[in-house]
C-alpha atoms as one frame of an Amber mdcrd trajectory, in Angstrom:
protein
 167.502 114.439-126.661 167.155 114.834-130.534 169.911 113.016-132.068 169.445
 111.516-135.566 172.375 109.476-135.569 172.106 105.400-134.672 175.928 105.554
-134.537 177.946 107.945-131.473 181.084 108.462-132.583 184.424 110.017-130.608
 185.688 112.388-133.051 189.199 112.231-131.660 190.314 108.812-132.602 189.421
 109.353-136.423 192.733 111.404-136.327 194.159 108.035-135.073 192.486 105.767
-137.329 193.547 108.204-140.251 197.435 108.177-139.006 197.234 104.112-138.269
 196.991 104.012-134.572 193.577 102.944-133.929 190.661 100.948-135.718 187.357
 102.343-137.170 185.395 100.230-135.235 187.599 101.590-131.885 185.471 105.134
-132.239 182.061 104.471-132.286 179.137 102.978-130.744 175.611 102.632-130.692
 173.792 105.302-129.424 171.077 103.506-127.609 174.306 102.698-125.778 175.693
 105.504-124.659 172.119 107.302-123.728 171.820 108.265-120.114 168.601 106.557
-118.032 166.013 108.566-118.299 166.349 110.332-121.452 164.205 110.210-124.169
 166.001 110.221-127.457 164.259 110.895-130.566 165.258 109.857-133.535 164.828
 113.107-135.912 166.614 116.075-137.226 165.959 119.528-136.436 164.999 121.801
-139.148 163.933 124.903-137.437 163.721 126.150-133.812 160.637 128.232-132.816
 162.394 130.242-129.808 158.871 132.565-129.358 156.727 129.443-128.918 159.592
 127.288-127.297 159.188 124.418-129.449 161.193 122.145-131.787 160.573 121.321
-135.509 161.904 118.463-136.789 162.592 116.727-140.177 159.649 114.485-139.955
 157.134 117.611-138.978 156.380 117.057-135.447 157.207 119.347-133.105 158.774
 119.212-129.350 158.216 121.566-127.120 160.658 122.653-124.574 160.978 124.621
-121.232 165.081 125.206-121.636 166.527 124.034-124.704 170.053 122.990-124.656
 171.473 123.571-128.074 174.944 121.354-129.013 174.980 120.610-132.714 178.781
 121.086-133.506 179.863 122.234-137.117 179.158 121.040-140.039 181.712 119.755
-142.447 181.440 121.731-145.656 183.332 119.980-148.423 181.419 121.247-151.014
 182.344 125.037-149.814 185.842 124.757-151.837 184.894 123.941-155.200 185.693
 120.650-156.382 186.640 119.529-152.448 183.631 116.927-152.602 184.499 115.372
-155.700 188.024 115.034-155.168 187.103 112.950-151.639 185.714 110.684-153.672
 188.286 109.602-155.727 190.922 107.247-154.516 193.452 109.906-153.934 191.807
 112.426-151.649 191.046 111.586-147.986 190.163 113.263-144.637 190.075 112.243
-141.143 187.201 114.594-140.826 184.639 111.631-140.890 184.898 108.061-140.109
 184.560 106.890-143.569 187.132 108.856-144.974 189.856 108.653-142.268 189.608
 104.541-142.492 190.419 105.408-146.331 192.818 107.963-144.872 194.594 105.191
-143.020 195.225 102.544-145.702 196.415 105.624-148.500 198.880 107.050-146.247
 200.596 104.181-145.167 201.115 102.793-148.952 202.639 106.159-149.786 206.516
 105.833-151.118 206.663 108.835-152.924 205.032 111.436-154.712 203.936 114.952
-153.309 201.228 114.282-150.501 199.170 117.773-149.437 198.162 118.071-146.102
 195.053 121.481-146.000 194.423 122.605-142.646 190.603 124.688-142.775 189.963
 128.010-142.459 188.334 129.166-138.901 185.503 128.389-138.001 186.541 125.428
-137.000 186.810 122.588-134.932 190.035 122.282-132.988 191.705 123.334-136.729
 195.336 122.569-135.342 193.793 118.641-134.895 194.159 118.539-138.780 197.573
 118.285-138.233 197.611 115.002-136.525 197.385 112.545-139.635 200.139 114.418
-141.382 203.092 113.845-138.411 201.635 110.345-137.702 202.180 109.744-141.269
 205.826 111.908-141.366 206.557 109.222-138.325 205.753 106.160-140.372 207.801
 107.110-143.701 210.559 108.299-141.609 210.481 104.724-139.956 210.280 103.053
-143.314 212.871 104.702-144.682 210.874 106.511-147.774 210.322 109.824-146.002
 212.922 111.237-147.459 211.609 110.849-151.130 208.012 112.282-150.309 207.281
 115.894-150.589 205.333 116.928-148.044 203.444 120.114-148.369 201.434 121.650
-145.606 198.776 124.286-146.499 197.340 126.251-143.882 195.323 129.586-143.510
 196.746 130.698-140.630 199.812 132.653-140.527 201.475 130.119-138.142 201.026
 126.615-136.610 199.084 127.523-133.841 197.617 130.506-132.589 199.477 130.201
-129.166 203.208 131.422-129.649 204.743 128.334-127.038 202.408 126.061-128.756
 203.065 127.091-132.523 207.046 126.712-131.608 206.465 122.982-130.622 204.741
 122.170-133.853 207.310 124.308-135.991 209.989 122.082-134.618 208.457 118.991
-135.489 207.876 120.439-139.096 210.728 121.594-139.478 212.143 117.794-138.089
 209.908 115.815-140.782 211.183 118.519-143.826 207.807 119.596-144.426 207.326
 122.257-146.692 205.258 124.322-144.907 202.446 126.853-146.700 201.253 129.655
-144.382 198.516 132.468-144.584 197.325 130.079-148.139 193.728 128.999-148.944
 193.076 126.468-151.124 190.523 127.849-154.137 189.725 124.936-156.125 190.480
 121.762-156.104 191.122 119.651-159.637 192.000 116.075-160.307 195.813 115.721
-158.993 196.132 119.605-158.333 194.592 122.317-155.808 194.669 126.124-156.479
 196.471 127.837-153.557 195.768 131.422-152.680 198.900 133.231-150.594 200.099
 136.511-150.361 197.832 137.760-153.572 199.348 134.984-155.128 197.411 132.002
-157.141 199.468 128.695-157.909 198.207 125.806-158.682 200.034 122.629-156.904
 199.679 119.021-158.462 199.510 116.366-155.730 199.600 112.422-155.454 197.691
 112.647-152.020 195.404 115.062-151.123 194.322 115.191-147.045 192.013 117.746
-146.782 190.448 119.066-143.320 187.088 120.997-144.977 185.788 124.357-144.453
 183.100 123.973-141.513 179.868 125.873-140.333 177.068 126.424-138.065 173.619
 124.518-139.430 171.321 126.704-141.326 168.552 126.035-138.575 170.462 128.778
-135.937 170.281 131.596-138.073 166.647 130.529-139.781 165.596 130.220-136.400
 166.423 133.825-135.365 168.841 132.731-132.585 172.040 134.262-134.032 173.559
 137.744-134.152 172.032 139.262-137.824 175.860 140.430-137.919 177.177 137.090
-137.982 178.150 136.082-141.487 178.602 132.508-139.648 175.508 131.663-137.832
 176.577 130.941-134.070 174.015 130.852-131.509 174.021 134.420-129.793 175.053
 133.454-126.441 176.446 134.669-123.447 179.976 133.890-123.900 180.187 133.208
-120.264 177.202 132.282-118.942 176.579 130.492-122.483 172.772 131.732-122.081
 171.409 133.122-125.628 171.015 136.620-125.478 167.856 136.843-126.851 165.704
 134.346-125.348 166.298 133.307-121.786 164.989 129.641-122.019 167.736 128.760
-124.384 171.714 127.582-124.130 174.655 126.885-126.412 177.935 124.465-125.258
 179.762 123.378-128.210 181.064 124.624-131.329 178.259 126.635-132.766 178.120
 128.397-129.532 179.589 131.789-129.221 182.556 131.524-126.839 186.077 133.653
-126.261 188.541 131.061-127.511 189.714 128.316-130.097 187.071 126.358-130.358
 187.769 122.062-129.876 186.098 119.779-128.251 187.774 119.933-125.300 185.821
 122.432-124.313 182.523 121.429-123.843 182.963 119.626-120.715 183.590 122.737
-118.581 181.010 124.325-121.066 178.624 121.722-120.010 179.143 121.662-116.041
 178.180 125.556-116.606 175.005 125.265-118.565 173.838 122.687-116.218 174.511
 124.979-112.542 172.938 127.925-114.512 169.739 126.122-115.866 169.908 124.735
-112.178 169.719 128.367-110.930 166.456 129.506-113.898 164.849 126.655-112.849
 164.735 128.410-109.330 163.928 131.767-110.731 167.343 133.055-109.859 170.477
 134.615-111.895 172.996 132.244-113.607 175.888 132.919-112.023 178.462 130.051
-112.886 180.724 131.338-115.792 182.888 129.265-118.742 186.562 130.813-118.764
 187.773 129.898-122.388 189.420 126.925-121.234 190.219 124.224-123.774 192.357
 121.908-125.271 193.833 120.984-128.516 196.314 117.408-128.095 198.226 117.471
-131.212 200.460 114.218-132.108 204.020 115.244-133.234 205.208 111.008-133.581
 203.691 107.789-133.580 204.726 107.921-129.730 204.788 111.924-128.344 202.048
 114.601-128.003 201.636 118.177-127.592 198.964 118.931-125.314 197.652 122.351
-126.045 196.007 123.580-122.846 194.664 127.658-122.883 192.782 129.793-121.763
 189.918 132.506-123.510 192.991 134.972-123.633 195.313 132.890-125.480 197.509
 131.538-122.652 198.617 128.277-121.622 196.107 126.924-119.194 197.962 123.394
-117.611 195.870 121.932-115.394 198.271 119.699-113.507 199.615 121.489-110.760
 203.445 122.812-111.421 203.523 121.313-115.175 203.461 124.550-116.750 205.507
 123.180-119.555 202.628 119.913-120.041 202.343 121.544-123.937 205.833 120.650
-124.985 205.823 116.909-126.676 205.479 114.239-124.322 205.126 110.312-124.180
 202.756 110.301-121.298 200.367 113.029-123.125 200.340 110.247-125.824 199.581
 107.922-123.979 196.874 109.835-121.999 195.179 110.790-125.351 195.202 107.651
-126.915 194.658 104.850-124.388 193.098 107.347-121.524 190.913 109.377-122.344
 188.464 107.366-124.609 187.840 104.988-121.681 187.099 108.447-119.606 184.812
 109.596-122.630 183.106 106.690-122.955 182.602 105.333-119.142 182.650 109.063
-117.213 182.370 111.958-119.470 179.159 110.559-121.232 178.064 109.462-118.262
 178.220 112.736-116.499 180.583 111.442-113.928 183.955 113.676-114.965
């Protein structure tokens, strides 16, 4: 495993820890920790993958060879894509619950907020889980509601798609709770620029530029450089994704290499919730080269979005790779409308299961 992080950290609770509900130290741990038996991890960065040789090269200049390479990178966060996005995260009134650093600032800005205008950007696709960006913004609705100041905030929400979610049952649940909260709601606009205290919005052919006392920005995100330098992406894809098999999740152009994640190429929203059925299929089908035979298991599109709508009620967005809902408790077809118990599953649940079963390969 090459993995030059000391810290592994569960993305899903920084929405949490941004919207007040969980700690910075609740998300992460070390990752000599977490490391199955057996596995070698080296410390090092990829720079370049040399898919005709089948090795590794890696920041430090060694090399690693391999006989199936497994690649599962993610996105990167791209804050400097939107000009003046990186600066303004650095000043006191822009935050993100994007990275760990920025959604423990997140945490303490948004719950001394009495009034002002507070912007909440959703990014563009690609993109991890994009509806998650939404999660700071009603935790945060929930807790000036409570307080009794919500009603002199202005709460704009800027997103680039041309509703709340890309599911029509799903996108209705979310309208309700922004319509519930009084959020001004922004869609089909891109944010161009950002200044100090004002973004440039983009919608309908339209620029306007927007002055803000909060700025919570999800950022533009992409595949690392290395995929495409390498030669294992599509030359057609102005994004970089590893040229996989969609099903099988084998690249197309060199059979001793594999993609689960979000710089793979898959049929659906990509979130994180689905790389664990991405992963049980990469594993039976490298099972299957290792024995010279066909891979034969196949990733459906299944994944999941859990979007909190209160401090205390969750939408869990289950589909499928052709945009339907996908429950997967038997006869809860309606498990996406908001729900205590989803709430509870996502926030006290399913880290235990993440850290105790899913990293351990047991779920």
């Amino acid at each position: 495993m090459i993995e030059p992080r000391e810290q592994h950290v569960f993305a899903p609770l920084q929405s949490y820890i941004a919207g007040g509900l969980a700690r910075a130290s609740q998300a992460g741990r070390p990752q000599a920790s977490v490391t199955p038996r057996g596995v070698a991890w080296i410390r090092d960065r990829v720079v370049r993958v040399h898919p005709n040789d089948s090795s590794v090269e890696l920041e430090s200049g060694d090399r690693v060879g391999y006989e199936h390479l497994v690649i599962a990178v993610g996105l990167e966060t791209r804050y400097d894509a939107v000009p003046g996005l990186e600066d303004a995260m650095k000043r006191p009134d822009g935050v993100s619950s994007y990275t760990l650093d920025l959604a423990a600032k997140a945490s303490h800005a948004l719950r001394d907020v009495r009034g002002g205008t507070v912007v909440f950007v959703q990014q563009p696709e690609p993109a991890s889980a994009a509806g998650v960006s939404q999660k700071p913004m009603y935790l945060a609705c929930d807790w000036w509601r409570a307080r009794g100041v919500l009603a002199g905030i202005r709460v704009v929400f800027l997103s680039p798609e041309p509703a709340a979610f890309g599911i029509p049952a799903i996108s209705s649940e979310l309208q309700r709770a922004l319509d519930a909260y009084g959020i001004e709601s922004r869609f089909s606009a891109r944010v161009r620029e950002v200044r100090t205290g004002e973004v440039v919005i983009e919608q309908d052919g339209r620029t306007e530029v927007l002055a803000y006392d909060l700025l919570h920005a999800a950022p533009p995100q992409s595949p690392p450089a290395f995929i495409a330098a390498s030669g294992l992406s599509d030359p057609a894809d102005p994004h970089g994704f590893v040229d996989n098999d969609p099903g099988t999740l084998r690249s197309r152009r060199f059979a001793n290499v594999w993609a689960v994640g979000d710089a793979a190429t898959v049929d659906t929203l990509r979130s994180g919730g689905g790389i664990r059925p991405q992963a049980k299929v990469v594993t039976t089908n490298i099972r299957a080269a290792l024995r010279a035979q066909s891979p034969t298991a196949r990733y459906d599109g299944y994944s999941v979005c859990p979007i909190t709508v209160s401090r205390r009620a969750l939408v869990f967005a289950e589909f499928d790779g052709r945009g339907r809902l996908a429950p997967t408790v038997p006869g809860w077809k309606s498990l996406y409308r908001a729900r205590r118990l989803s709430f509870l599953v996502d926030r006290h649940i399913l880290p235990w299961v993440y850290w105790n079963l899913i990293l351990k390969g047991r779920a």
